[in-house]
N, C-alpha and C positions, 0 to 999 in steps of 0.2 A: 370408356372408363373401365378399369380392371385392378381386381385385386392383388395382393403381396405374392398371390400365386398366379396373376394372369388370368385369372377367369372372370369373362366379362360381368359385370355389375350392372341391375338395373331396379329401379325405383320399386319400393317396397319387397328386396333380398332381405333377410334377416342375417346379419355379421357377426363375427366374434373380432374382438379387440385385444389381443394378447398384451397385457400389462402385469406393472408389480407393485403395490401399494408401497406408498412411500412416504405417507401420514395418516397417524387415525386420531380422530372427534368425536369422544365419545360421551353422551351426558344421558339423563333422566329420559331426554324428550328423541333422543334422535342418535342414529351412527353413523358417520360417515368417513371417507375415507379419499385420500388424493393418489390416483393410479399415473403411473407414468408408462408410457407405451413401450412394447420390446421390440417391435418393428419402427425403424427410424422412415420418414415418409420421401420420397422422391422428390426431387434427383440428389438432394445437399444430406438423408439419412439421419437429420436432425428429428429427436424423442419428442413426440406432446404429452403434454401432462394434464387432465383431466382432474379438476378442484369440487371438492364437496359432493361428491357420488352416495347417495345412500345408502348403507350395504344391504338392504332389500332390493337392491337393484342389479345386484351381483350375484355370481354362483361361482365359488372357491374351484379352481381347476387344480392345483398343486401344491402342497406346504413351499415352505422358505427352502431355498438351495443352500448349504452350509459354505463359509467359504473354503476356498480350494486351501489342502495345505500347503504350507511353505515349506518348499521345501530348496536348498543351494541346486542351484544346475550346471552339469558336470557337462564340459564342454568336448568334445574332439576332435582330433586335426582330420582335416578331411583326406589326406593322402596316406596316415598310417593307423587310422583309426582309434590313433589309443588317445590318452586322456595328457594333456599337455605337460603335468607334473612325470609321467611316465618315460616319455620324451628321455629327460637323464635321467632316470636312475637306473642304477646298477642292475643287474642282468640276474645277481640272486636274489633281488627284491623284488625278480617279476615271475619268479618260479612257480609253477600250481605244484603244488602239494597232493597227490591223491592217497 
């Protein structure tokens, strides 16, 4: 048995669980939270998700990741490198200017 990097595992290893919360429970008595795994498990890479954890039982490794921006993606022809709209047009529309 071996871990996400291959290194053999044996009874009583102490692990880390790479996850990302993805519900919080929070009241008077108690906090808890539902982590859903970043490493999907072998062979199908399918996520577990772990329910009602209590965040005494956790240590915070990284804030939230912002999402990426959006941005259009400019596409190129792979045998003259420029951008498909460039393709036609005019020859002083593609002038550099210095």
């Amino acid at each position: 048995m071996h871990d996400a990097n291959g290194t053999p595992l044996r009874k009583g290893d102490r692990v880390l669980i790479p996850g990302i919360i993805t519900e919080l429970s929070v009241s008077d008595e108690y906090c808890n939270v539902n982590v859903e795994t970043e490493l999907g498990r072998r062979p199908d890479g399918v996520k577990e998700t772990f329910h009602a954890i209590n965040t005494a039982q956790l240590i915070k490794f990284r804030n939230t990741e912002p999402e990426p921006p959006k941005t259009d993606v400019t596409y190129f022809d792979p045998k003259t490198g420029m951008r498909p709209e460039d393709l036609h047009a005019e020859p002083e529309s593609l002038a550099v200017t210095v």
